[in-house]
C-alpha positions as CSV (number, residue, x, y, z in Angstrom):
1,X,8.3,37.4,9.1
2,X,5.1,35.3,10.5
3,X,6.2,32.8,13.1
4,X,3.7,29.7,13.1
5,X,3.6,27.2,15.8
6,X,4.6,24.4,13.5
7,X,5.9,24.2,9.9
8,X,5.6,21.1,7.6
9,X,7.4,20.2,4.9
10,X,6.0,18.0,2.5
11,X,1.9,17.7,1.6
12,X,1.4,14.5,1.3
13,X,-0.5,12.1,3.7
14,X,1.9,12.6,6.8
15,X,2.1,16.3,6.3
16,X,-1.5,16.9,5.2
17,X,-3.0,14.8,8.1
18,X,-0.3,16.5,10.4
19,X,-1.4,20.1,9.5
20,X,-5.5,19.0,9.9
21,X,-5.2,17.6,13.0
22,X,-2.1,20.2,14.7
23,X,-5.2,22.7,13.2
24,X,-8.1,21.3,15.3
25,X,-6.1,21.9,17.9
26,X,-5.5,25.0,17.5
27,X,-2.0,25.3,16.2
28,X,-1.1,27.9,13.4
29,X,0.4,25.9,10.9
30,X,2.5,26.6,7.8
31,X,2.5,23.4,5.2
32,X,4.7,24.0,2.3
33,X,4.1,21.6,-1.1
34,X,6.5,21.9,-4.3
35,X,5.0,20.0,-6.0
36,X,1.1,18.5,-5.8
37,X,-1.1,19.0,-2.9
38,X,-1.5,14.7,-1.3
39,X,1.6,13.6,-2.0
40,X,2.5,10.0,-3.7
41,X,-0.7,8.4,-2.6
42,X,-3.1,10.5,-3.9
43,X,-1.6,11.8,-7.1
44,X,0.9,8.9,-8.1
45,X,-0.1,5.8,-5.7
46,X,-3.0,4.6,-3.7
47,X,-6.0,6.5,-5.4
48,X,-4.6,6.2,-8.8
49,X,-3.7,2.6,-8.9
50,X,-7.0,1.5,-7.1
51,X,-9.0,3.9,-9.7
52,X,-7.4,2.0,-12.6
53,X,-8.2,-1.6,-11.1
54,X,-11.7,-0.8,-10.4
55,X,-11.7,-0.5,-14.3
56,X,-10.2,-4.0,-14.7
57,X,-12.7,-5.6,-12.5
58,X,-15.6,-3.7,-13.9
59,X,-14.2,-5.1,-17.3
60,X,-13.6,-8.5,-16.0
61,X,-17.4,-8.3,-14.8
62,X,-18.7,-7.5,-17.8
63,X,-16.7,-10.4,-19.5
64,X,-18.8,-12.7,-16.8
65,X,-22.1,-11.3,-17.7
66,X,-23.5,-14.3,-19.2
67,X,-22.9,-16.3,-15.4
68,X,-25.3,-13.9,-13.9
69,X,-28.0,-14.5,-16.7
70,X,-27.5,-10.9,-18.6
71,X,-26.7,-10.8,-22.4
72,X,-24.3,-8.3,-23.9
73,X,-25.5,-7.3,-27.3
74,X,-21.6,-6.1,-29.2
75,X,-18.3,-6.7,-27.9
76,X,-16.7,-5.1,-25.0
77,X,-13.7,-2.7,-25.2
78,X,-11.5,-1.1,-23.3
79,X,-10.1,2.3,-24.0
80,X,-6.8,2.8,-22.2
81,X,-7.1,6.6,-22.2
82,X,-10.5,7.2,-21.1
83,X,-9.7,4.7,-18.2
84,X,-6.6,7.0,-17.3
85,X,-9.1,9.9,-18.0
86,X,-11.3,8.4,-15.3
87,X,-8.7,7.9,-13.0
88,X,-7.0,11.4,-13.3
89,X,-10.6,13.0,-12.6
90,X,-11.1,10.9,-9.1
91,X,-7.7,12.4,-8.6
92,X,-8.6,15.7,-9.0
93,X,-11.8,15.6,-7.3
94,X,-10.6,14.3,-4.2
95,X,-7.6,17.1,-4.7
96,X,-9.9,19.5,-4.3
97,X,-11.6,18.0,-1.7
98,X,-8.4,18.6,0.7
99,X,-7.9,22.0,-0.7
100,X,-11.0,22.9,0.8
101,X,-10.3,21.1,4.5
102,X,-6.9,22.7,4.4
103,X,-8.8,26.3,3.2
104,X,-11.6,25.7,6.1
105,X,-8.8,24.5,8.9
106,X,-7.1,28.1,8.4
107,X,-3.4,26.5,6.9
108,X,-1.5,28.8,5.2
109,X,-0.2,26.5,2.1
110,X,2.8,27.2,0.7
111,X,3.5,25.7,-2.6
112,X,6.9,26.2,-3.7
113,X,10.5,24.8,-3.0
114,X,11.6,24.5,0.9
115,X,15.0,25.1,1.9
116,X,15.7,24.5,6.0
117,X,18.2,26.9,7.4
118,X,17.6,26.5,11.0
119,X,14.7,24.1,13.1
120,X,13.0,27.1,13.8
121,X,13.0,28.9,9.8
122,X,12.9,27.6,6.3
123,X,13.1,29.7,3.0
124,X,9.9,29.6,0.6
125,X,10.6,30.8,-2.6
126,X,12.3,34.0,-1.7
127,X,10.3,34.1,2.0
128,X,11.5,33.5,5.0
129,X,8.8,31.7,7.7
130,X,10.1,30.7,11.4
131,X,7.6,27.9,13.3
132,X,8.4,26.6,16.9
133,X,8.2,23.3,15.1
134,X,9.3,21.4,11.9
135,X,8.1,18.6,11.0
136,X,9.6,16.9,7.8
137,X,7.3,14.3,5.8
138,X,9.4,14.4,2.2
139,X,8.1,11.1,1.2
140,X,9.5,8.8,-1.0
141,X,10.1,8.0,-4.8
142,X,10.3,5.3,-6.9
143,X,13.6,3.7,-6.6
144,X,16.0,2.0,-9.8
145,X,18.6,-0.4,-10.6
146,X,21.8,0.2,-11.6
147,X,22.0,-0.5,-15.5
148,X,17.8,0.2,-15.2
149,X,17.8,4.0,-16.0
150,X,14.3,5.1,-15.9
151,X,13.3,7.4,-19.1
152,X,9.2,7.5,-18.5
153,X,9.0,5.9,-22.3
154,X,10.5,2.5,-22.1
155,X,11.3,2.3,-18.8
156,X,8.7,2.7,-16.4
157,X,8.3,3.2,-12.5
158,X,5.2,3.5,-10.2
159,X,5.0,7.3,-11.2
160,X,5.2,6.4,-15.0
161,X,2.7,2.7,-15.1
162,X,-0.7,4.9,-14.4
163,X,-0.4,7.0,-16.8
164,X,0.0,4.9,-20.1
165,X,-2.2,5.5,-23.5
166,X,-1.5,2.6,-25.2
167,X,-2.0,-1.3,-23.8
168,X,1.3,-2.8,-24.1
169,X,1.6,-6.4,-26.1
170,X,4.3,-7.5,-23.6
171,X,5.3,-6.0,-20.2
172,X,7.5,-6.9,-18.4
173,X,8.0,-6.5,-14.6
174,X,11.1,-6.1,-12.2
175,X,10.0,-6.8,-8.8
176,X,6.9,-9.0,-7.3
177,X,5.9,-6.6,-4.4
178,X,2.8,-5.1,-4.3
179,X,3.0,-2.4,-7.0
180,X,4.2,-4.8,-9.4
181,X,1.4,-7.6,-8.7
182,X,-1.0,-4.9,-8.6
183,X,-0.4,-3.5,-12.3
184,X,0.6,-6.7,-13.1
185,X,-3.2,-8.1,-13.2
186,X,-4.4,-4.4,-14.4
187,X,-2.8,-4.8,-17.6
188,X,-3.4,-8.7,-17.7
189,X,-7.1,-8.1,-17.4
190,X,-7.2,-5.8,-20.5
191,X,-5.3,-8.3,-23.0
192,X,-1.3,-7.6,-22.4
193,X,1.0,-10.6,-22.1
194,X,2.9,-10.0,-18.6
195,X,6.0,-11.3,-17.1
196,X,6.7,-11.1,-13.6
197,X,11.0,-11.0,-12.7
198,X,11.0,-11.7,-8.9
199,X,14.5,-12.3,-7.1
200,X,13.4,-13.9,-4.2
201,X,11.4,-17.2,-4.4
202,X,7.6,-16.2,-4.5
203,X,5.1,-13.2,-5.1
204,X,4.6,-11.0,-2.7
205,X,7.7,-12.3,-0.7
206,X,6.8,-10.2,2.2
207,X,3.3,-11.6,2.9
208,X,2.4,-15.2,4.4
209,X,3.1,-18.0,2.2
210,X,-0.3,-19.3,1.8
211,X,-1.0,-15.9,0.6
212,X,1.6,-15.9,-2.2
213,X,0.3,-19.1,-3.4
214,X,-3.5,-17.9,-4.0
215,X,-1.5,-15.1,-5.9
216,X,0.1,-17.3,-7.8
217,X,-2.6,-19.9,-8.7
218,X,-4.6,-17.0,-9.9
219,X,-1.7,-15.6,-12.2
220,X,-1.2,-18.6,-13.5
221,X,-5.0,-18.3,-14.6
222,X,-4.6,-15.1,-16.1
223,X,-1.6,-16.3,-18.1
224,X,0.7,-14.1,-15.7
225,X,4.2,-15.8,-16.0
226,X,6.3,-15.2,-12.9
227,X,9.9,-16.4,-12.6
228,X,10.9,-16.6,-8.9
229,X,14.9,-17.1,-8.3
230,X,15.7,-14.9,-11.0
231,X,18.0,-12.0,-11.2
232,X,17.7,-9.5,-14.4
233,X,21.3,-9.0,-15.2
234,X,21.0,-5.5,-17.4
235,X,19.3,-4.2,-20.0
236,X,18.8,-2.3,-23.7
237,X,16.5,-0.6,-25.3
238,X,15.4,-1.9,-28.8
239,X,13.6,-0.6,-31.6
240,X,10.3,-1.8,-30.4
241,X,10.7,-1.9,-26.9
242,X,13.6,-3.4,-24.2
243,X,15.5,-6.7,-24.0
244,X,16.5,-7.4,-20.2
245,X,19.6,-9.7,-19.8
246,X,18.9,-12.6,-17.7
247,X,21.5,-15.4,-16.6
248,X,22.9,-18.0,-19.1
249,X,22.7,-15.8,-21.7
250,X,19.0,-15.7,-21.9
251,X,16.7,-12.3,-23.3
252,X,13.3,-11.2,-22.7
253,X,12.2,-8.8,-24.9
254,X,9.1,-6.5,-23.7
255,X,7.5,-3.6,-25.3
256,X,7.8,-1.7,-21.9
257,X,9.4,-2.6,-18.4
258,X,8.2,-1.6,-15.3
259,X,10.8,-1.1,-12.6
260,X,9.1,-1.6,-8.9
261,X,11.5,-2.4,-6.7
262,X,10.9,-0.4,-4.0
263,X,11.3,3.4,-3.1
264,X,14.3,5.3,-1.9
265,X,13.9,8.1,1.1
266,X,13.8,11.8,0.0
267,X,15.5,13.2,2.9
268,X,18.2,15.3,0.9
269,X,19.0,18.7,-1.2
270,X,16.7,20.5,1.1
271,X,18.5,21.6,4.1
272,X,19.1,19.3,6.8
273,X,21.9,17.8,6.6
274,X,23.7,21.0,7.1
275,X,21.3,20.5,10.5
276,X,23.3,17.6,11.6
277,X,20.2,15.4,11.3
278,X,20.9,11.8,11.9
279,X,20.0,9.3,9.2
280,X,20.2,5.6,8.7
281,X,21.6,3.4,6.2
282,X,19.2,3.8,3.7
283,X,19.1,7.6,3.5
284,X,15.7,7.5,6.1
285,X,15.6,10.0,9.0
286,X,16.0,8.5,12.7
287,X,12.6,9.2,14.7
288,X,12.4,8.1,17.9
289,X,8.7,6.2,19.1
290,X,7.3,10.3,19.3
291,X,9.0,11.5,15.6
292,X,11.3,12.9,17.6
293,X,14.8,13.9,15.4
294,X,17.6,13.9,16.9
295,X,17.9,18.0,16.4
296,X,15.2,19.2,19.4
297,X,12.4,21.1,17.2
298,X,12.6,18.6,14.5
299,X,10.2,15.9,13.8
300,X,10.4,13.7,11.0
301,X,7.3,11.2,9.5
302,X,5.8,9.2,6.8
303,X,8.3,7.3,4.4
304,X,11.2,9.6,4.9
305,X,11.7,7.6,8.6
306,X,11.6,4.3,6.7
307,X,9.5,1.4,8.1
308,X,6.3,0.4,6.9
309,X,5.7,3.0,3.5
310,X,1.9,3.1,4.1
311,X,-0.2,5.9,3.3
312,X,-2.5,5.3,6.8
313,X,0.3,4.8,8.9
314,X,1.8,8.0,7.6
315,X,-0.9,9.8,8.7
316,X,-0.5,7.8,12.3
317,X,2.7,9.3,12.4
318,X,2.1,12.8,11.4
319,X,-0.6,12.7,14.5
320,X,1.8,11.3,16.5
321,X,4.2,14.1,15.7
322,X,1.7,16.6,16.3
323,X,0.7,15.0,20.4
324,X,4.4,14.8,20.9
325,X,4.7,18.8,20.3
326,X,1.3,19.0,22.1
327,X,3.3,17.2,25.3
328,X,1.1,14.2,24.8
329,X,2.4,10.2,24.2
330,X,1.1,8.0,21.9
331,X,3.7,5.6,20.2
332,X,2.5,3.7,17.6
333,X,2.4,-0.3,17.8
334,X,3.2,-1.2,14.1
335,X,2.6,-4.8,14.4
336,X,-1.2,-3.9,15.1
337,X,-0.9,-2.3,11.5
338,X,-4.0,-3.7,9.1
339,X,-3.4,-3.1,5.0
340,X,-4.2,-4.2,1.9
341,X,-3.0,-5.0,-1.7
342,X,-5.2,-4.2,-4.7
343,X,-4.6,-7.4,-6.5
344,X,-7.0,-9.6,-8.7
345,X,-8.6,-10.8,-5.9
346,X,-7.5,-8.1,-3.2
347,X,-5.1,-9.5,-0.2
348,X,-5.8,-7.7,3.7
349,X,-2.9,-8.3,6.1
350,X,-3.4,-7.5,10.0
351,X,-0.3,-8.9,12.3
352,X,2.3,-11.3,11.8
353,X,2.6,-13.8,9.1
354,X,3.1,-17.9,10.3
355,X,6.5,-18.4,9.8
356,X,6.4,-15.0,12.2
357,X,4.0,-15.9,14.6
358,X,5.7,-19.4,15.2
359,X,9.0,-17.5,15.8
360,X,7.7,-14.8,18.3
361,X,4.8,-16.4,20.5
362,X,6.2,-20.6,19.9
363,X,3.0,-22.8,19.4
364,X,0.0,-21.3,18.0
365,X,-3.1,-22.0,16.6
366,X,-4.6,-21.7,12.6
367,X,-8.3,-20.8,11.7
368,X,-9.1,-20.9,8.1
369,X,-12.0,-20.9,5.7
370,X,-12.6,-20.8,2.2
371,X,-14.5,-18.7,0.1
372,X,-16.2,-21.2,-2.0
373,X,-17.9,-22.0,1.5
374,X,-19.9,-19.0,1.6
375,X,-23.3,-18.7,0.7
376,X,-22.7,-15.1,0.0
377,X,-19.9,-15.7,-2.0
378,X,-21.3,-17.8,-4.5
379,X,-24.6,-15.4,-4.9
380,X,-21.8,-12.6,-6.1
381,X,-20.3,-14.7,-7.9
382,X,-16.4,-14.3,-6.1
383,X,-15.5,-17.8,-4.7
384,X,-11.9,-17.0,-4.6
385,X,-10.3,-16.8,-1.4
386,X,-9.6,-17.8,2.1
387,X,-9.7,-16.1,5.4
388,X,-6.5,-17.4,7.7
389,X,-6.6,-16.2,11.5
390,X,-3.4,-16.8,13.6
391,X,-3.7,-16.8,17.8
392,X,-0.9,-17.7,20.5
393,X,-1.9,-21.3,22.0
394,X,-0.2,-19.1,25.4
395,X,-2.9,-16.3,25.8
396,X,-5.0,-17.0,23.2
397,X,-4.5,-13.7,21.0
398,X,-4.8,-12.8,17.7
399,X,-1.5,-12.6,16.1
400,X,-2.0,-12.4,12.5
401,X,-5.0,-12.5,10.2
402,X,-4.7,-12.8,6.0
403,X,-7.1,-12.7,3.5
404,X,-7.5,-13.2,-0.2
405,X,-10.6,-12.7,-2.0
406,X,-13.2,-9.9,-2.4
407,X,-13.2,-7.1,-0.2
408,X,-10.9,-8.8,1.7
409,X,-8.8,-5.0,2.0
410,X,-12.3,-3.8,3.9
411,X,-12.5,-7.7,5.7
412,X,-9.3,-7.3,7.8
413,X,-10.5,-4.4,9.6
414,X,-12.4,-6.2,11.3
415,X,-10.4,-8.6,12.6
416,X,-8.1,-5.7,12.9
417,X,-10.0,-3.9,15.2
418,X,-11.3,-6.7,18.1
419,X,-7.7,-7.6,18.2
420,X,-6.3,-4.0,18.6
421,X,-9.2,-4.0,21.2
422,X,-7.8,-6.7,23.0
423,X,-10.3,-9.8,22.2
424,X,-9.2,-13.0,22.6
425,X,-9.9,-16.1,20.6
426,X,-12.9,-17.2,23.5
427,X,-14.4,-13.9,23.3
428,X,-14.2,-14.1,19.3
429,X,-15.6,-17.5,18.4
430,X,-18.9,-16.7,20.5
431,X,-19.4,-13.5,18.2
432,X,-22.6,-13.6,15.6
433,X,-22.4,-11.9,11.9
434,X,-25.2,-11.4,10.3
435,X,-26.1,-13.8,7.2
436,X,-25.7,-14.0,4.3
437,X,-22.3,-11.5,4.2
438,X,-18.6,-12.3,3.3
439,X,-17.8,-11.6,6.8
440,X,-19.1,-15.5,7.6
441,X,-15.5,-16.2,6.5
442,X,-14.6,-14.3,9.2
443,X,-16.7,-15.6,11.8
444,X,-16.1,-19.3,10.7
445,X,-12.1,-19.2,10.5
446,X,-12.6,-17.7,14.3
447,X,-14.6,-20.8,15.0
448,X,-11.6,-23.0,13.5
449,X,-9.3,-22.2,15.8
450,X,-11.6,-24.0,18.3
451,X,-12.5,-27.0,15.2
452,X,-16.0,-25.6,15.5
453,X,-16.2,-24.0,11.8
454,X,-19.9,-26.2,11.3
455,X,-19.4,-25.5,7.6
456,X,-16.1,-26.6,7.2
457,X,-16.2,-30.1,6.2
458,X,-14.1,-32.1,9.3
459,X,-11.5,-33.7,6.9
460,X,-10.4,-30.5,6.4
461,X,-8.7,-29.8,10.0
462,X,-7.8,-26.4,11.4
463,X,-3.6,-26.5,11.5
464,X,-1.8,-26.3,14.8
């Protein structure tokens, strides 16, 4: 029997990242996979999805050649399965591309079934391997709805929507988070008719407000229909599709329906609770701000602890994990968390939203600045968007940033990274960008906070 110094369950972002980084410093490590080697985000999730947009916007391009002065001679088309063909070979490339860093970093993977019998020793396959530490980062899958049984033919989830052959004529959509946005304008772009079923009163009910509505002005121009307030009551399957029950009696009938509301934690049928591990409410394992379990040897992290499911601050807590075995500490602020949504135009989120900011810091101050404002902007041809910056009146701090528009995933960071740095909002507006970039939206919502934004016509205002 090999004893390692640390053995991780689950290869996906947390455990991956975990065993890389517990490997450059000079741990032995054991990472054990049953199924593929990156988890959700690379094989079901983040890659995939953002593979299968860049199709949509390459084909939305084309449709706009004429606005940049180039003539098309025939009719584009899109082909649905060379797209997913194109998407499944990123996947595999970049697959391969961690086999190798887990092959160079000496990690002995495992890939098979994991069954924990002690903290110290799990069973693989018909092996027994014993670590000093355990480390558990099972993920997540896609959750369902009672009287929504998911069947991969009529009934989709996230692990199901990326891997279609045929466009539908009508899908429908249960949920308005991220996911269902997200394939929302995919399949939009290429010619389906979608409807968006959203419980709560707006898209993307999670972000700021004045994000939600860009969202929504820009469905609305894709022909997107989204019904907010709105609870689907059941379902059937039909001959050519689904019918989902809605109140008064009402049916929508849909060749497909895509079920994305949210994930559920997969922290069971592999051991630990005969371990005594403690677990919330939600199935999610209890961490404390080093990943510690509650069982000493045992670290859980990634979206079996629950929080924010994010594929980057997975791998923030896998590291952490690794430096609290290592006898170092580094909790992880989660409010200095940056992300993004992969929308038609994108959406970057760094901080608190408005309605948060006013709650935790009292009076604060609003920078914004549109798109349509940029010279850069309009040479692209991608005037959609605004860039909203959020400070505390008290210390002057950035609190929150939000973007819609192009690139506006990559823009955050960097409002991301001088706050995480410490700047404040008289150290910011003084900062030069260089001309003519997208970043100028940046740079000039700074300058609002302080009603200097020279491009911003004056009758505009900066909100307080």
């Amino acid at each position: 029997m090999k004893m390692f110094d640390l053995i991780i369950v689950g290869a996906g972002t947390a455990g991956y990242v975990a065993a890389l980084y517990a490997a450059r410093h000079n741990l032995s490590v054991a990472l054990i996979e049953k199924d593929k080697l990156g988890g959700v985000c690379l094989n079901r999730g983040c890659i995939p999805s953002k593979a299968l947009i860049a199709s949509a916007e390459t084909y939305e391009k084309i449709k706009r050649a004429a606005e940049f002065g180039i003539k098309i001679d025939g009719k584009a088309i899109p082909d649905l399965p060379a797209i997913v063909e194109r998407k499944n070979r990123v996947v595999e490339t970049v697959r391969r591309g961690l086999e190798s860093l887990i092959k160079a970093n000496k990690i002995a993977l495992f890939e098979s079934e994991a069954t924990v019998l002690a903290p110290g020793t799990v069973k693989v396959g018909e092996n027994l391997i014993e670590g000093k530490g355990l480390l558990v980062a099972t993920g997540s899958s896609p959750a369902s709805l009672s009287g929504f049984t998911l069947d991969g033919q009529k009934v989709l989830s996230t692990d199901h929507i990326l891997d279609l052959k045929e466009l539908p004529k009508h899908l429908i959509v249960l949920g308005a988070g991220p996911a269902g946005c997200e394939m929302a304008f995919f399949y939009a772009a290429f010619g389906s008719r979608v409807t968006i079923l959203e419980i709560l009163p707006r898209a993307l009910p999670q972000e700021d407000a004045d994000v939600s509505r860009i969202i929504e002005r820009e469905m609305r121009k894709r022909d997107i229909q989204l019904r907010t307030g709105i609870r689907a009551e059941g379902m059937e399957k039909v001959e050519n599709g689904v019918q989902v029950h809605l109140p008064g009696g009402e049916m929508l009938q849909g060749d497909l329906l895509f079920v994305s509301v949210g994930r559920i934690f997969n922290s069971g049928d592999f051991g630990l609770e005969k371990l005594g591990i403690s677990l919330g409410k939600k199935g999610e394992i209890i961490v404390d701000q080093q990943m510690r379990t509650n069982v000493p040897g045992i670290y859980a992290a990634g979206d079996v602890i629950g929080g924010l499911l994010l594929a980057h601050v997975a791998s923030e807590e896998g590291k952490t994990a690794v430096d609290s075995i290592l006898g170092k500490r580094k909790p992880i602020n989660y409010e200095r968390i940056p992300w993004g949504i992969f929308t038609m135009p994108e959406v970057g989120r760094f901080g608190l939203t408005e309605v948060e900011a006013r709650e935790k810091y009292g009076e604060v101050k609003i920078g914004r600045f549109a798109y349509r404002s940029l010279g850069k902007a309009h040479a692209i041809g991608e005037i959609v968007g605004e860039v909203k910056i959020i400070s505390s009146v008290e210390n002057g701090k950035i609190v929150g940033a939000h973007i819609v528009g192009a690139f506006a995933a990559d823009l955050v960071q960097e409002i991301s990274l001088v706050a995480q740095a410490g700047a404040r909002e008289e150290e910011l507006v003084q900062a030069v960008f260089a001309h003519p970039t997208l970043s100028e939206a940046v740079m000039e919502a700074l300058q609002d906070l302080k009603g200097l934004s020279l491009h911003k016509l004056p009758s505009a205002g900066t909100s307080g």
